[in-house]
N, CA and C of each residue as an Amber inpcrd file, in Angstrom:
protein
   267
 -25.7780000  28.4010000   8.3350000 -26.0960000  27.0370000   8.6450000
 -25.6640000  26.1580000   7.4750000 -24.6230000  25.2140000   7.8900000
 -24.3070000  24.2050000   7.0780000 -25.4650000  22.7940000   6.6280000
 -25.9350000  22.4330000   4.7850000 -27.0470000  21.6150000   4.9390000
 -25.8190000  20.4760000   4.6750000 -26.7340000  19.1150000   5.2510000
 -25.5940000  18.3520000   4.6450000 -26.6360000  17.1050000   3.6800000
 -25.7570000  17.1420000   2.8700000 -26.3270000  16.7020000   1.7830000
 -25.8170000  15.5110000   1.0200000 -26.4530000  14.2880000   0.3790000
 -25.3450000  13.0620000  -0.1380000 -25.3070000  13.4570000  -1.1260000
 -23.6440000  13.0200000  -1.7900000 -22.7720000  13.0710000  -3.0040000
 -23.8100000  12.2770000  -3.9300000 -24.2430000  12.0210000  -5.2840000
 -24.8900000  10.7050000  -5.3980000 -23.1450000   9.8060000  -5.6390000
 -21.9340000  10.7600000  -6.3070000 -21.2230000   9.7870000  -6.8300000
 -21.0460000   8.6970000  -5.6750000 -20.6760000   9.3280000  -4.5260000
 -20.3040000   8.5700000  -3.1140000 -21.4200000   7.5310000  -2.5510000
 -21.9990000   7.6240000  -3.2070000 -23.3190000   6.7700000  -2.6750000
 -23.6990000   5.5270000  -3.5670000 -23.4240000   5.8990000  -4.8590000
 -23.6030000   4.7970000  -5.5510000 -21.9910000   4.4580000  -6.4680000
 -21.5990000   4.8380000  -6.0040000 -19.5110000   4.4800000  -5.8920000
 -19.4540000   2.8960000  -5.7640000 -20.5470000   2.0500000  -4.9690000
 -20.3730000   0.5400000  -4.6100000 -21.6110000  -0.2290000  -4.8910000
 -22.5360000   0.2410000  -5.8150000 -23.4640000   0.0110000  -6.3150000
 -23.2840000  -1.5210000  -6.7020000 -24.3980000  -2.4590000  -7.1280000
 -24.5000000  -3.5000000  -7.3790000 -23.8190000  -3.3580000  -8.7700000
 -24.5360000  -2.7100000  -9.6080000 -24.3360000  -2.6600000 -11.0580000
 -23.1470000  -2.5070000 -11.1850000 -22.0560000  -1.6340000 -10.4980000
 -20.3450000  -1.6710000 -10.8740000 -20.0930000  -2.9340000 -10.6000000
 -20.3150000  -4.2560000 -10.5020000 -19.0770000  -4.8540000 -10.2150000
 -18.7280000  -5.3050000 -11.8940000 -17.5290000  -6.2860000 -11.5800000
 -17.0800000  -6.5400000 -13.4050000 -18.4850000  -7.5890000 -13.4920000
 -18.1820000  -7.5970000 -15.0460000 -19.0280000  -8.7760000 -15.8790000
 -18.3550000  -9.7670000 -15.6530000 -19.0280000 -11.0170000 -16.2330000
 -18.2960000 -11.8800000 -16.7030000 -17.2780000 -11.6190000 -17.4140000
 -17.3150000 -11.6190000 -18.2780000 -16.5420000 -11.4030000 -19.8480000
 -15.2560000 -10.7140000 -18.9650000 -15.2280000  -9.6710000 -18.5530000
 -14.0550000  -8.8430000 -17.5670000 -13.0910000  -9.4140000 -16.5280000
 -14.3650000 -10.2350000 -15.9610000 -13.6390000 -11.3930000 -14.8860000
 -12.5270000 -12.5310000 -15.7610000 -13.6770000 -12.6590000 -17.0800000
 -12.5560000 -14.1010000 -17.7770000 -11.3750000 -13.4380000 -18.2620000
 -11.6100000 -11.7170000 -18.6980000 -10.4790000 -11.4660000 -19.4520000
  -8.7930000 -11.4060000 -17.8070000  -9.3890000 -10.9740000 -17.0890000
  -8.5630000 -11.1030000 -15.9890000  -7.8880000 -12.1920000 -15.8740000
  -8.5810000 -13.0170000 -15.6370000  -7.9370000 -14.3570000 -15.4610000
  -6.6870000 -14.8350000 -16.5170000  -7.5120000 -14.5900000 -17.8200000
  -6.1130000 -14.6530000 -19.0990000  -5.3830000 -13.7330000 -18.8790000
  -5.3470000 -12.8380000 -18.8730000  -4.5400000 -11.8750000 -18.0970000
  -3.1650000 -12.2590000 -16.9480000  -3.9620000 -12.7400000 -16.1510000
  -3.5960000 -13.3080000 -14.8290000  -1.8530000 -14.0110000 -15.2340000
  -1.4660000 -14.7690000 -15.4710000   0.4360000 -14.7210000 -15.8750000
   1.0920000 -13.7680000 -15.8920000   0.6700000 -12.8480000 -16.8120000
   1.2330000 -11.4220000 -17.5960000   1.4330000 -10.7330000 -15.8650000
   0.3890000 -10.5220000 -15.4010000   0.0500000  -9.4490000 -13.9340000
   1.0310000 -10.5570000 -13.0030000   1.2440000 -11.4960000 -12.6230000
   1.5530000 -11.7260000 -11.7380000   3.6200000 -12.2330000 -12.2060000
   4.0020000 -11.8020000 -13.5940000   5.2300000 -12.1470000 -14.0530000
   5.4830000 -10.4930000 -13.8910000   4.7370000  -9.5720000 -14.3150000
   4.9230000  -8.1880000 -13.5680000   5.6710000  -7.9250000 -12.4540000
   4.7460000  -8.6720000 -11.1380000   4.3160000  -8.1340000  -9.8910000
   6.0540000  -9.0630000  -9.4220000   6.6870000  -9.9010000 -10.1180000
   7.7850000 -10.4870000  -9.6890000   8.6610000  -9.3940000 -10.4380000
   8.5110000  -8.9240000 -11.7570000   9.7810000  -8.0290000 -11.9660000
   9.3300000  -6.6000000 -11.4700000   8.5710000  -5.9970000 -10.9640000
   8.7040000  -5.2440000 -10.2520000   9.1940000  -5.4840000  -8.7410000
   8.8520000  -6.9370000  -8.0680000   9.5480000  -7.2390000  -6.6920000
  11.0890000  -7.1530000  -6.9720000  11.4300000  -7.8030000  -8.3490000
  13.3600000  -7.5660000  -8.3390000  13.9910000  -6.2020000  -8.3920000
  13.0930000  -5.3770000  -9.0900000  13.8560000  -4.2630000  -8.8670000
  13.7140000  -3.3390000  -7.9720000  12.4000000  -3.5550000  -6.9350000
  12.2520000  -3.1390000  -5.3870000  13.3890000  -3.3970000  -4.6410000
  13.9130000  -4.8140000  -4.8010000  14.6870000  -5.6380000  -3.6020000
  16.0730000  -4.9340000  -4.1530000  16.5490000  -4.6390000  -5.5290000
  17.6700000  -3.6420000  -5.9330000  17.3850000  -2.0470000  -5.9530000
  16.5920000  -1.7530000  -5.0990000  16.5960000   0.2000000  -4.9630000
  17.5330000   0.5590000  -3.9400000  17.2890000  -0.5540000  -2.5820000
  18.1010000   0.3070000  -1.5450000  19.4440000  -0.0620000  -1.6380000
  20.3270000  -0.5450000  -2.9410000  21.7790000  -1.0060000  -2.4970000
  21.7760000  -0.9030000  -4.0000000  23.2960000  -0.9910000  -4.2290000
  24.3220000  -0.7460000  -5.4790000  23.8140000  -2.4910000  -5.8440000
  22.8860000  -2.2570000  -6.8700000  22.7240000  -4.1230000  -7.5960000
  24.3000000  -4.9100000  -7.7860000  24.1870000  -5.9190000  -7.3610000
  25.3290000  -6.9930000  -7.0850000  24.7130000  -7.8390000  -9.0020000
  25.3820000  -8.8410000  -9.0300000  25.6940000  -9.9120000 -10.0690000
  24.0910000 -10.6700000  -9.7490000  24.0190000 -11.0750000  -8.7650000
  22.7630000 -11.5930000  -8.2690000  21.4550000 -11.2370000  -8.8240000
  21.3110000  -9.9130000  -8.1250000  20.6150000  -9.0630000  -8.1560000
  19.8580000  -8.4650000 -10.1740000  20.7870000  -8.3500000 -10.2960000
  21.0280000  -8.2060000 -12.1860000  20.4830000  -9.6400000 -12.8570000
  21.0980000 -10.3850000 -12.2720000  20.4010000 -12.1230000 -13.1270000
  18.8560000 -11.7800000 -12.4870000  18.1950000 -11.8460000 -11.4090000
  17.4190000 -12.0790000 -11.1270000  16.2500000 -10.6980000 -11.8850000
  16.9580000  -9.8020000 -11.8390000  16.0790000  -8.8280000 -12.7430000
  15.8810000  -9.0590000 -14.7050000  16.9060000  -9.7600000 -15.0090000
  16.9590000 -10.6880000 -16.4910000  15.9980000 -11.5330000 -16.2690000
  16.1000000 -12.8380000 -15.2530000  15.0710000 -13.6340000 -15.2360000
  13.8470000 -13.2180000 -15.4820000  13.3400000 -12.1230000 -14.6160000
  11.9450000 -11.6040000 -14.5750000  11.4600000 -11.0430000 -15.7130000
  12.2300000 -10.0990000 -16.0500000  12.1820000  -9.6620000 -17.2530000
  11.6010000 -10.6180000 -18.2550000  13.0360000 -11.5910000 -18.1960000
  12.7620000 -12.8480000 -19.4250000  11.4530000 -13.2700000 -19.2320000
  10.5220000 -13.6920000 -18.1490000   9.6700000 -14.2650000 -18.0960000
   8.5490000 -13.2410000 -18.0350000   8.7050000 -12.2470000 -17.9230000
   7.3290000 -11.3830000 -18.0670000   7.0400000 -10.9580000 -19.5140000
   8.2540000 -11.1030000 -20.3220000   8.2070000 -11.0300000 -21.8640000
   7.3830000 -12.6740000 -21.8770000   8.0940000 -13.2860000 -22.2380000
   7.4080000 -14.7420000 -22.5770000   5.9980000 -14.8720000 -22.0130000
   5.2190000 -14.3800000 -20.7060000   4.1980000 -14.3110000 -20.4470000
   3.6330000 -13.9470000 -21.4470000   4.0060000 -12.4530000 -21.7440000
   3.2010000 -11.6490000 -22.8710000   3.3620000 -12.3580000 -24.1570000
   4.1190000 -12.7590000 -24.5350000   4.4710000 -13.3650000 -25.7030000
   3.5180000 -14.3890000 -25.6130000   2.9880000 -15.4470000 -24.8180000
   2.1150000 -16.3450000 -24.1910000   0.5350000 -15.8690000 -24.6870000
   0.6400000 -14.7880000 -23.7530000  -0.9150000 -14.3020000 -23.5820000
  -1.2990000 -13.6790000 -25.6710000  -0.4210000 -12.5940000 -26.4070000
  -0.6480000 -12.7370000 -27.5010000  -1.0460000 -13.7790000 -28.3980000
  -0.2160000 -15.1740000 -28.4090000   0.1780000 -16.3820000 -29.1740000
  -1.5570000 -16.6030000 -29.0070000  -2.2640000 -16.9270000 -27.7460000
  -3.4370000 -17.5580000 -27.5220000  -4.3040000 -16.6740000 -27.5310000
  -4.3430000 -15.3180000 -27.5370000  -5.5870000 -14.1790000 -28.0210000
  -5.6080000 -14.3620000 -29.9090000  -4.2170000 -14.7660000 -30.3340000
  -4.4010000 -14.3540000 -31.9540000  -4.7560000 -16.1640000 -32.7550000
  -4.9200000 -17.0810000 -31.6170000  -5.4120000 -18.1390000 -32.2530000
  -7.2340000 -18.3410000 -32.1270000  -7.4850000 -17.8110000 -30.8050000
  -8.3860000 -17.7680000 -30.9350000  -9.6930000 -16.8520000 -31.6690000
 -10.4850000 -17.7120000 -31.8720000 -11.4390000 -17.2420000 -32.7010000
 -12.2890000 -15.8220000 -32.5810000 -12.3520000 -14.4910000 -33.4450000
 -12.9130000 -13.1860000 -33.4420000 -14.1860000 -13.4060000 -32.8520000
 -14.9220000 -13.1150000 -31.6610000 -17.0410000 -13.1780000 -32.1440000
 -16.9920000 -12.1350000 -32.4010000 -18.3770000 -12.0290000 -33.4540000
 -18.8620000 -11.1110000 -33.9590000 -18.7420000 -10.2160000 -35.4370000
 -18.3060000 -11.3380000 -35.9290000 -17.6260000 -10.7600000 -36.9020000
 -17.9750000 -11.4320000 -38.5150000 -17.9210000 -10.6920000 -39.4400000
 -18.8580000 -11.7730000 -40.2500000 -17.4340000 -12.7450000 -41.2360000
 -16.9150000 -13.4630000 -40.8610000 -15.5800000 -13.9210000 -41.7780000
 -16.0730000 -14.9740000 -43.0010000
């Protein structure tokens, strides 16, 4: 005879207490350029898998590139101006 029995992981997998914090949510959001200058240079080099990349195709994977660097370059510049908490300076 099979007992059947709950997982606890499966059960509390969607618990109140997992969702993000604050603090997690804001870091997302700063985040948020970087992830979505990504989600475009990964779309250019999706749209160049099924065919021999053309001239087009190549600029538009530079562009993305270019701009998912400068995102990051972005998101650093304004994490290293702003101010440490917690810290005794």
């Amino acid at each position: 005879m099979s007992h059947i029995v709950t997982v606890q992981d499966a059960v509390t997998a969607f618990a109140d207490f997992m969702e993000p914090t604050a603090a997690e949510l804001d870091a997302i959001e700063r985040e948020m350029p970087v992830i979505l200058a990504d989600v475009d240079l990964i779309d250019a080099h999706i749209a160049a898998l099924d065919r021999v990349p053309n001239e087009l195709d190549a600029r538009r994977i530079r562009r993305a590139r270019r701009r998912a660097l400068a995102a990051r370059v972005a998101l650093l510049n304004r994490t290293a101006k702003a101010p440490l908490s917690g810290g005794a300076a």
